[in-house]
N, C-alpha and C positions, 0 to 999 in steps of 0.2 A: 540600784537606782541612783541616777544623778539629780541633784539640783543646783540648777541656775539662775533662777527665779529674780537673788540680789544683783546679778554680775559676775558673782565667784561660781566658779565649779566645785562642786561638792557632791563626793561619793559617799553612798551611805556602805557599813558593814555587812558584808556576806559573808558565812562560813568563817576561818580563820586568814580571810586574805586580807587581813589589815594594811602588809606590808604593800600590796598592791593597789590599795583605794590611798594609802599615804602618798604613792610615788605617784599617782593619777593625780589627787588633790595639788600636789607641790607643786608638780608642772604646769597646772591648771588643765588639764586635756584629757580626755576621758579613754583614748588607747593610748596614753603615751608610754604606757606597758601594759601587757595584759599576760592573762596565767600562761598563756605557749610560752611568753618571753619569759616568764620568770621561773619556767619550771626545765626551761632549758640552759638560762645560767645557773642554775643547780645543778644537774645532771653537768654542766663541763666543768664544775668546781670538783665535782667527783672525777672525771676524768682526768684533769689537770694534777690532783693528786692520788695515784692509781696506790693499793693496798693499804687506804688508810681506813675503807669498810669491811667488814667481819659482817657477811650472807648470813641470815637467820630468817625465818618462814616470814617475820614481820619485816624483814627490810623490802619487801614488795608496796608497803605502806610508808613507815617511816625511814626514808633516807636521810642523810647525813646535816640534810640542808632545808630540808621540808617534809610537808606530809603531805602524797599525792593527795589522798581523799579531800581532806578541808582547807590548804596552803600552807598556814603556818610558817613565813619562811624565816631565816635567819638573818643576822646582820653581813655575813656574808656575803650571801643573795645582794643584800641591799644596796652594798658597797660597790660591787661589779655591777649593780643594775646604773648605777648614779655615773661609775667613771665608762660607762657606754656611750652616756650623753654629755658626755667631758667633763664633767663636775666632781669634788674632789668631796671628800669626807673630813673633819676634822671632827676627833674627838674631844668634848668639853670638860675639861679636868676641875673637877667639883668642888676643889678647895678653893676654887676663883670665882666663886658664886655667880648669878649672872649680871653682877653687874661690869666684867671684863667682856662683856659682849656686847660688840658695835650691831646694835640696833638702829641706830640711827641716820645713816646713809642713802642718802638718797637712791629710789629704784633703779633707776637704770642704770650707774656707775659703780652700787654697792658690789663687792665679792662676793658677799654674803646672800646667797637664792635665796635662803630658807633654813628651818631647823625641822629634823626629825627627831620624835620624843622616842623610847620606848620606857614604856614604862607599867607596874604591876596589877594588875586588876585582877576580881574576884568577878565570877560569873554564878549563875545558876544560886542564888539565893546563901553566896557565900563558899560553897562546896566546891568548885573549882576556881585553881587562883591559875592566872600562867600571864603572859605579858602579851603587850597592845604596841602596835605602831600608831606614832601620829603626827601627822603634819604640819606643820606653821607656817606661812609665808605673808609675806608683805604685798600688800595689793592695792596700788595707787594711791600710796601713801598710807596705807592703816594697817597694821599685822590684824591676821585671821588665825583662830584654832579653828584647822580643820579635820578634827576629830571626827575620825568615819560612823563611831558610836554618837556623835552629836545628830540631832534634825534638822539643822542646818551651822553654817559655819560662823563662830561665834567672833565678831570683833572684839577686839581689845580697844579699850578707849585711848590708853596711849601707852609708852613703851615702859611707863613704872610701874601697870597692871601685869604689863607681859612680863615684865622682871620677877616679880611677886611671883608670879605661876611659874615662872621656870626654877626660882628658889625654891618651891614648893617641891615640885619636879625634883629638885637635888636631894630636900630635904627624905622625901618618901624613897628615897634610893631606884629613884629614874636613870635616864642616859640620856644627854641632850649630844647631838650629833649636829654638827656645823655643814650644811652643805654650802658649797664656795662656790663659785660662776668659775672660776680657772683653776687651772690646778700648779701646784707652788712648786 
């Protein structure tokens, strides 16, 4: 389910297709991928590196990159999905806390699209831990968490909130992932 309701696009969570409602949410656009796309740059990540899987009765479910049944994909996945749409990945090196991150650029001429989180969650009353993809972007002038587990997508009042949550993010042993508009 999407909602629109403020302006922003906003995918709620299905199954384990986080990585999927994150890259919907960042684009703003509701097929800007969807599972065919994302379950076919996996399968040619396997093909592109041939004997690097070892066949077992469960690699009909969990392959190298995802889980066909509920998604789950990889960073991977994420990276080929991002430089399909020409945008480039930078990884944020954590001893630079976020205040080395130009927030503050104006929309249309910043490098900076957006950030992808991933980062560690507990599900099911504590019992399963495994990790969450999640969105950020800048939207006419205000960053948005667009966390697909949120109800709707939560503004940040201004970029020393959004700093706070992304230090947060380091501190819990997240991964903040720089998405660029070009690639360098």
């Amino acid at each position: 389910m999407a909602r629109e309701d403020c302006g922003v696009y906003h995918e709620r969570q299905k199954l384990q297709l986080c990585l999927l409602h994150a890259l919907n949410n960042l684009f703003q656009e509701k097929d800007a991928f969807t599972r065919a796309n994302l379950n076919a740059i996996a399968e040619k990540l396997v093909r592109d590196v041939p004997n690097q899987e070892t066949w077992t009765p469960l690699s009909i479910v969990f392959k190298p990159h995802h889980n066909t049944v509920t998604g789950n994909y990889d960073i991977n996945v994420l990276i080929s999905a991002l430089e399909e749409k020409g945008k480039s990945v930078v990884w944020h090196d954590h001893r630079n806390g976020a205040f080395s991150i130009d927030l503050d650029g104006p929309d249309h001429t910043c490098k900076l699209m957006g950030i992808v989180l991933n980062v560690s969650v507990r599900r099911f009353g504590g019992i399963w831990k495994s990790r969450h993809w999640v969105a950020l972007r800048k939207i006419d002038g205000l960053w948005y968490n667009l966390d697909s587990d949120l109800p709707d997508p939560h503004p940040f009042k201004d970029t020393d909130e959004l700093r706070q949550f992304l230090d947060h993010v380091i501190n819990d042993n997240g991964e903040i992932l720089l998405v660029m508009n070009d690639r360098n």
